[in-house]
N, C-alpha and C positions, 0 to 999 in steps of 0.2 A: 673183556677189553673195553675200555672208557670211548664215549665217543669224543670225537674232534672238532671243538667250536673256534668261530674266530670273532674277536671283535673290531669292527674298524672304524676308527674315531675322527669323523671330520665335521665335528661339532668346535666353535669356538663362541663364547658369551657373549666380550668384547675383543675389538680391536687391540691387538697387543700394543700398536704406534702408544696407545692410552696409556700404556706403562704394563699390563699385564703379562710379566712373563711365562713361561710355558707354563700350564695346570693341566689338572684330569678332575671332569664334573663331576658330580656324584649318579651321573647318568652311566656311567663307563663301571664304577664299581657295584655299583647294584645288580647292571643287567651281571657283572661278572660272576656275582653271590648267588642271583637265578641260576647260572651255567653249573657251576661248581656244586650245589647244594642237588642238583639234578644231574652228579657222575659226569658230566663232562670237564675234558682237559682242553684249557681256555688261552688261545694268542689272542694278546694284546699287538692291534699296529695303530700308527697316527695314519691321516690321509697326507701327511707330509712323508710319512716312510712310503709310502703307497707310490707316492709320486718320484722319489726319489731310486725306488728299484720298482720296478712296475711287474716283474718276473712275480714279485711275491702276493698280486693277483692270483697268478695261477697254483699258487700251494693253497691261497685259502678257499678256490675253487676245486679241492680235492677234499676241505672238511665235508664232515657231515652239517654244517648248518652255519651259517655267517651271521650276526646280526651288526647291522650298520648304525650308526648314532651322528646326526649331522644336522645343520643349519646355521643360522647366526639369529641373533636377534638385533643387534647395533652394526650397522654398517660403516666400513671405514677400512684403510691400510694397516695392514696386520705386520709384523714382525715375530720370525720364528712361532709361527704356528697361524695357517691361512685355514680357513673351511674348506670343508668341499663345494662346489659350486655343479650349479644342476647337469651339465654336461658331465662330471668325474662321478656323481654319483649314480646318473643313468651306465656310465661304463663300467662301474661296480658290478650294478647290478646282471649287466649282460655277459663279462664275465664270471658270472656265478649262474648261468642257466642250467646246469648240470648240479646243482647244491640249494637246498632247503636255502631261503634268505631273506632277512626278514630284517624293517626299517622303520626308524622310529626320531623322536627327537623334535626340535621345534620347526623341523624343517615342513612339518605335516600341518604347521598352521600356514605356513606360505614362504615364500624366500625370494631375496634379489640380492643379486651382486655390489648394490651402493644405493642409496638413499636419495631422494630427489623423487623417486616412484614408488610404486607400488609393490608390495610381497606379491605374489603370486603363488595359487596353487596349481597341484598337479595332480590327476586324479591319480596317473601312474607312472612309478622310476622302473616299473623293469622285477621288481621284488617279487618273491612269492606272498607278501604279505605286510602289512603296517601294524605298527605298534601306536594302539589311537590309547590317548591317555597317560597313565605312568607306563613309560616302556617295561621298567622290569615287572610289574605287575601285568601287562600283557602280554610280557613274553612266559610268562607262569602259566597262564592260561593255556596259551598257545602250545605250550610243552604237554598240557595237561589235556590237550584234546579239542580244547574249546575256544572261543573266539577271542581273538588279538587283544580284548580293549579291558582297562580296569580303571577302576578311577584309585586316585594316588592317595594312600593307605600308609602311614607312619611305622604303623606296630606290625603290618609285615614288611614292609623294605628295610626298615634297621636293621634288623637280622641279616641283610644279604648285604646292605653298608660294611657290615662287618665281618661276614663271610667271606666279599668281594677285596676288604679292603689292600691284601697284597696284590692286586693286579698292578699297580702304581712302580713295581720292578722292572714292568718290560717298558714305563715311558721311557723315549728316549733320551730325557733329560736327568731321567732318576738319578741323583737322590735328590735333585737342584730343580723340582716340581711341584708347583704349588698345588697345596688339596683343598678345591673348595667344599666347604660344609656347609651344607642346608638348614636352616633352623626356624624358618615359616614357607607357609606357601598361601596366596590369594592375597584378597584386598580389601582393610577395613572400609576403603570408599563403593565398594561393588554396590552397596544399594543405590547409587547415587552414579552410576557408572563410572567413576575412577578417571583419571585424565582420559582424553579420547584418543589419545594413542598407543594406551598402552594394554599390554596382553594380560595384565596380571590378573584383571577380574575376569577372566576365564574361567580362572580356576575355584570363583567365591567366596564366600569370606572368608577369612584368615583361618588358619589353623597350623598349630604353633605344637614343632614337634620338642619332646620333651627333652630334658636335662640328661639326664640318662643314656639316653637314644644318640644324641650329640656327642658328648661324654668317652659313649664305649666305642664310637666309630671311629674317632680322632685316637683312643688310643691302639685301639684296633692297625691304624695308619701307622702310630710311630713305630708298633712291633715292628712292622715291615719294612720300618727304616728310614720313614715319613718325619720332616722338622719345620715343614715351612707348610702354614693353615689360613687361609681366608675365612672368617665366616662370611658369607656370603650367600645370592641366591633370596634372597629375602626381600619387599621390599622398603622395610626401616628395620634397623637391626636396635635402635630403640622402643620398638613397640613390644620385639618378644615377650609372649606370656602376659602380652599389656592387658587393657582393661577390655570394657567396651566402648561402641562407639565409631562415628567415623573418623574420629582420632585422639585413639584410644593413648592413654598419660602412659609416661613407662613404668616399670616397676624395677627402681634402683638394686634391690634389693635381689631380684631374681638373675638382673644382667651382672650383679656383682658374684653372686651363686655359681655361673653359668661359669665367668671368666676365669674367678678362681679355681674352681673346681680343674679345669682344664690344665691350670699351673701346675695342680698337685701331679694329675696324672702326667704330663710331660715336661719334668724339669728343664728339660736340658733341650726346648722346642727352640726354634732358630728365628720364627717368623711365627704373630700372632696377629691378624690384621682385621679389620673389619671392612664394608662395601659400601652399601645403601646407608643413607638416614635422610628423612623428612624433614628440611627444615621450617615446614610447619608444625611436625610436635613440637623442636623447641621451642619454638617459638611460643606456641597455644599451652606449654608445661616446661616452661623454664625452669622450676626448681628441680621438678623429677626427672628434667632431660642434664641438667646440671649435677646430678646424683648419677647418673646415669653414665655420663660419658667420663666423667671422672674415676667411677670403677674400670672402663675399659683400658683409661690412660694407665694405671696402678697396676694392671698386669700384662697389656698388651706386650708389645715390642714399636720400638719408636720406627719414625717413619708414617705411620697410619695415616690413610685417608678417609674421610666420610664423604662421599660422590653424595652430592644434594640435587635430585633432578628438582633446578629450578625451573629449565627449559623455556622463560621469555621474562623479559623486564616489563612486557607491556600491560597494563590493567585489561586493554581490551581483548586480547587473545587470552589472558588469564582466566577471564571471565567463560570467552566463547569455549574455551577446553577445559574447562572445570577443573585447572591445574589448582596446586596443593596452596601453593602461597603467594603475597604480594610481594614486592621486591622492599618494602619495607620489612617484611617476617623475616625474606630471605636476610638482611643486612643483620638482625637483629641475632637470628641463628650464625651467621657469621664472628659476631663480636662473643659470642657465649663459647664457640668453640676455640677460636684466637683464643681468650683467659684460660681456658681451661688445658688447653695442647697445644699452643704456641714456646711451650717452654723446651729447652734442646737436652738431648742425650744424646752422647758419643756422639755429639757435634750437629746431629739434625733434629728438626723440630717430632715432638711426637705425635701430635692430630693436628692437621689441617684439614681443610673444607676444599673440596673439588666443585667444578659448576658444570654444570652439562646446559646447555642451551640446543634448541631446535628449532631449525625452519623451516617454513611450510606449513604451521600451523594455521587452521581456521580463524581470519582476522588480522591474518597478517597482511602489514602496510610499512612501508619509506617509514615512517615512525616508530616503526618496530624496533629497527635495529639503531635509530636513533637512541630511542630507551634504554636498549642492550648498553651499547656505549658511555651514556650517562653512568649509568648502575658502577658499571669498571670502573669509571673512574674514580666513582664515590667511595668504591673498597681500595683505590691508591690512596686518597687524600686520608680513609679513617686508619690506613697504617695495618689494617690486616693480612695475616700472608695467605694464600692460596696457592696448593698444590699445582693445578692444573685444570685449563680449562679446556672443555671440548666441546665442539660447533659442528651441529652435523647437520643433514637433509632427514626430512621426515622419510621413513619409509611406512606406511601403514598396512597393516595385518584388515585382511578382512575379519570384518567380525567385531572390530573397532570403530566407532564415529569419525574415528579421522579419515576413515577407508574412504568414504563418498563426503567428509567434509572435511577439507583443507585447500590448503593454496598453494597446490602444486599446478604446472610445475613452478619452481621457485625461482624468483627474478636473480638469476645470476650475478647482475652485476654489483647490485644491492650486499646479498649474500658472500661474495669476495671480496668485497670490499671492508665489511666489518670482521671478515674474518681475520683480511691482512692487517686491519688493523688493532685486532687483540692482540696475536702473534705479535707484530713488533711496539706496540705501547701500552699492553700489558703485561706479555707473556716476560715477555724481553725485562723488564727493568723486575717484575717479580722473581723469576729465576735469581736474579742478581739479589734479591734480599732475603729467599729461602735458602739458598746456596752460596754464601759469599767465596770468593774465591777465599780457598788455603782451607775451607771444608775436606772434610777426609768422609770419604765413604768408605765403608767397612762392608769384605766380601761382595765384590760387586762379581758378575757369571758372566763369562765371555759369551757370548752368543755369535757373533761375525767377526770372524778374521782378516781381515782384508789390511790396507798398507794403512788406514787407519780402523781399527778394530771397536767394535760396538757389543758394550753388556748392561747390564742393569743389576741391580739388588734383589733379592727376593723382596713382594710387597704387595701391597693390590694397587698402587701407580708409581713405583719407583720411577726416578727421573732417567730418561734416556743417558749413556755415558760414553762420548769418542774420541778414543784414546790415541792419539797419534804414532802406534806402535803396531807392530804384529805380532798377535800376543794368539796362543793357540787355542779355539774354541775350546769351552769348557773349562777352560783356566780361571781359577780365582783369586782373586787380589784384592787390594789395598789402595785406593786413589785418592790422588788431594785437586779438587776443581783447581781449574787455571782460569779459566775463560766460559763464556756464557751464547747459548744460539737462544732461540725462541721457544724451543721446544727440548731441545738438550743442554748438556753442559759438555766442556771437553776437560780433560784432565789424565795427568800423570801418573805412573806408580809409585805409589808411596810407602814409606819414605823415597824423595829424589833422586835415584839412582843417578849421579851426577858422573860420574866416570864413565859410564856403560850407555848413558842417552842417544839415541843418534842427533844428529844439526837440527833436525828438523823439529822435533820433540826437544831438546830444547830452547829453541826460537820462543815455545808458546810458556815461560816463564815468566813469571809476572815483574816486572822490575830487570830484568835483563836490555839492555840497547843492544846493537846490533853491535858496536866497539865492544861493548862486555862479554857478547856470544863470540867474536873474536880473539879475546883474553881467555875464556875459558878451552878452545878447541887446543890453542896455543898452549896450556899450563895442566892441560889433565895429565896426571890423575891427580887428584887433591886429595888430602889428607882428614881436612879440619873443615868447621864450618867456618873459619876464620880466613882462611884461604881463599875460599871458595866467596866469601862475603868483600876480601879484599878483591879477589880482578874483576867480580861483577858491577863493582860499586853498589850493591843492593843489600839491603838487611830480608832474613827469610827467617819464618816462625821456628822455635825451637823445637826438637826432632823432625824439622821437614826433608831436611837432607840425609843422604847416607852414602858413605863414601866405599861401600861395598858390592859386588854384584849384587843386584835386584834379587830376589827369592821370590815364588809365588807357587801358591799352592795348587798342583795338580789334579784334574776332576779324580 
């Protein structure tokens, strides 16, 4: 008889608000290929299921062995899928004092609830044990007799990548779960310590897992029924297999290798997206960053984002955190990806450029966010579109320069005040020129039901979507934007189910008056768009309307 493992998932990377909808790391299927490859029969739960029946504590406080996987590394308001937070996972663990249970993940470099402070560690949650290192390689060990910790090892964890890779059935989101894929780890700046907030040269220089290894885990994923892929986890997804160097060229050739290859193995993949990119390699290898991302564009799937952590406009905090680029590199990487992914399929753009900004860095001043502001607006005036931007609070990891040097805590009013003003004079008029109204988003995932309902796209930042209907979780559909917020867009099902609307939904029609909403409640059901064009007085794009009940596809 097999024994009985559980895993419990209250790890998230980023903030979903940032566009990420529900995923499973490659932390979850690996530790699942240890379990599996070692006779055990393995539950998957989220700490969101956890929370939501708390009874199911007590089933996996009857396995023979738990392993927990949690923390965050980006602080900020999550949607459909929260971490655990140090209070849920100490009662994890006390729940399971009668059960082997063993914990692992970045929550063992430190953790906090929101940005503005400090990660915190904790010598103890309650655990029989920590996973110091690659968890599934410690949790190898640890089966194997011996002490919890391994350092992170390519050519054993692929195997358990792909071992593990149907655990991805018991998400609760399955089949509508994004799988992020791994494909480096560390940092060509570690000699040089790397920005000083960031965790990635922990791990040392680069080391770049192979083609192969990527390859067989993704297909591994779709047997199981997997369509929707981030590579991600990296931190430039232009450097793979790059040169040397602390900022090493890319090699067009290997990322075009990579992309395609992936095509072949999964025709019929739904979602192909990328995460990270440095826009100081473009910047510093513009032809080979211009080779580069142009094979991504060529077999991705549209929508893509490249998150550029430019994290300040300022030369002086540039300097004092040894960040990647000046805001002259940043602009210039900007104008190369615009050319290159600014161009539309199925109606949205295929790569645009996201901006992460941070504050609280070392050096920050009133002029800081003065610079921040300029910057924005120079990317309004040079007509580039951007995805989305994000403005957070430093939280620094010990073990980081930012730990014991930064400018925390951060002058509040300073900090909300450039934030409101993104949100409504940048975010605001960008949305409106990445998203023009009468856009159609294709398969967007109900995630919140409520009297106005909230989903998103599969992606790595699709744009938030609130639909002024009540439409049934997990439902998927068809929407054409009507209107624009700062951070989302609101929009209808499409085609216009114009018969079947209620008032209120369609009030938010673009070209309707209130006399027209009046004509139309008075003259339903219409036939024609001709009809429908006469009591409105308004002309609407052609196939926007349909004079049939609404259809939408069932999870």
């Amino acid at each position: 008889m097999s024994a009985d493992a559980w895993i419990i998932d209250g790890y998230v990377d980023e903030p979903a608000c940032l566009g990420v909808p529900p995923y499973i790391s490659p932390y979850i299927r690996t530790i699942a290929g240890v379990l599996l490859t070692n006779g055990f029969s393995v539950t998957y739960r989220t700490i969101d299921e956890i929370r939501a029946h708390p009874e199911r504590l007590g089933e996996a406080g009857r396995a023979d062995l738990v392993v927990m996987i949690a923390g965050m590394t980006v602080p900020g308001k999550y949607l459909g899928g929260t971490p655990a937070d140090w209070q849920e996972i100490t009662q994890v663990a006390t729940a399971l004092t009668n059960t082997e249970s063993l914990l692992g993940g970045p929550v063992l470099f430190g953790s906090g609830n929101q940005g503005g402070r400090s990660a915190e560690k904790t010598a103890d949650f309650g655990f029989t044990a920590h996973l110091s290192g690659s968890p599934a390689g410690a949790l190898a060990r640890w089966l194997d007799g011996k002490t919890p910790d391994a350092p992170y090892d390519y050519l054993r964890e692929d195997p358990w990548a792909v071992q593990g890779a149907a655990i991805i059935r018991e998400h609760p989101s399955f089949p509508h779960v994004m799988c992020e894929i791994e494909t480096a780890r560390g940092c060509s700046r570690e000699i040089s310590g790397g920005c000083s907030f960031c965790t990635e040269p922990f791990y040392g220089r680069p080391v770049y897992r192979s083609e192969e290894g990527i390859i067989d885990e993704i297909s591994a994923l779709a047997r199981a029924g997997a369509r929707h892929f981030r590579i991600g986890r990296q931190p430039d997804i232009l450097t793979w297999q790059g040169g040397s160097g602390e900022y090493p060229a890319p090699q067009p050739e290997k990322i075009r290798s990579l992309f395609s290859g992936i095509r072949q193995k999964v025709p019929d993949l739904r979602t192909l997206h990328i995460d990270n990119v440095n826009p100081g390699t473009i910047a510093r290898h513009p032809e080979e960053a211009r080779e580069a991302l142009s094979a991504i564009v060529e077999f991705h799937t549209p929508g893509d984002v490249a998150a550029f952590g430019m994290e300040t406009a300022d030369p002086v905090v540039i300097e004092a955190n040894n960040l990647k680029a000046e805001p002259g590199m940043v602009m210039e990487a900007m104008r190369i990806v615009h050319e290159i992914g600014s161009g539309r399929r199925d109606g949205i753009p295929e790569l645009l450029p996201g901006l992460n900004f941070i504050a609280g860095l070392e050096g920050e001043t009133p002029a800081t966010y003065e610079n921040n502001r300029v910057f924005l607006e120079s990317v309004l005036d040079a007509g580039y579109l951007v995805r989305r931007v994000n403005i957070r609070q430093l939280m620094p990891f010990e073990g980081t320069r930012a730990y014991s040097r930064n400018a925390l805590p951060v002058d509040q009013r300073q900090f909300k005040a450039f934030k409101e003003w993104t949100r409504r004079q940048f975010d605001l008029p960008m949305l409106r020129r990445v998203f023009p109204s009468w856009t159609v988003l294709r398969s967007v995932h109900i995630e919140v039901s409520e009297e106005t309902s909230f989903g998103r796209q599969m992606g790595s930042y699709p744009i938030l979507v609130g639909i002024p209907v009540m439409i049934p979780e997990k439902t998927v559909l068809d929407v054409i934007v009507v209107d624009h917020g700062m951070r989302s867009v609101t929009a209808l099902p499409y085609p216009l189910p114009v018969n079947d609307l209620p008032h209120k939904a369609l009030s938010w029609i673009p070209g309707i008056s209130k006399k027209g909403l009046v004509q139309v409640l008075a003259k339903r059901p219409f036939s024609s768009p001709e009809a429908f064009e006469k009591a409105t007085g308004a002309r609407f794009p052609s196939g926007a309307l349909t004079f049939t009940p609404r259809e939408v596809q069932s999870p």
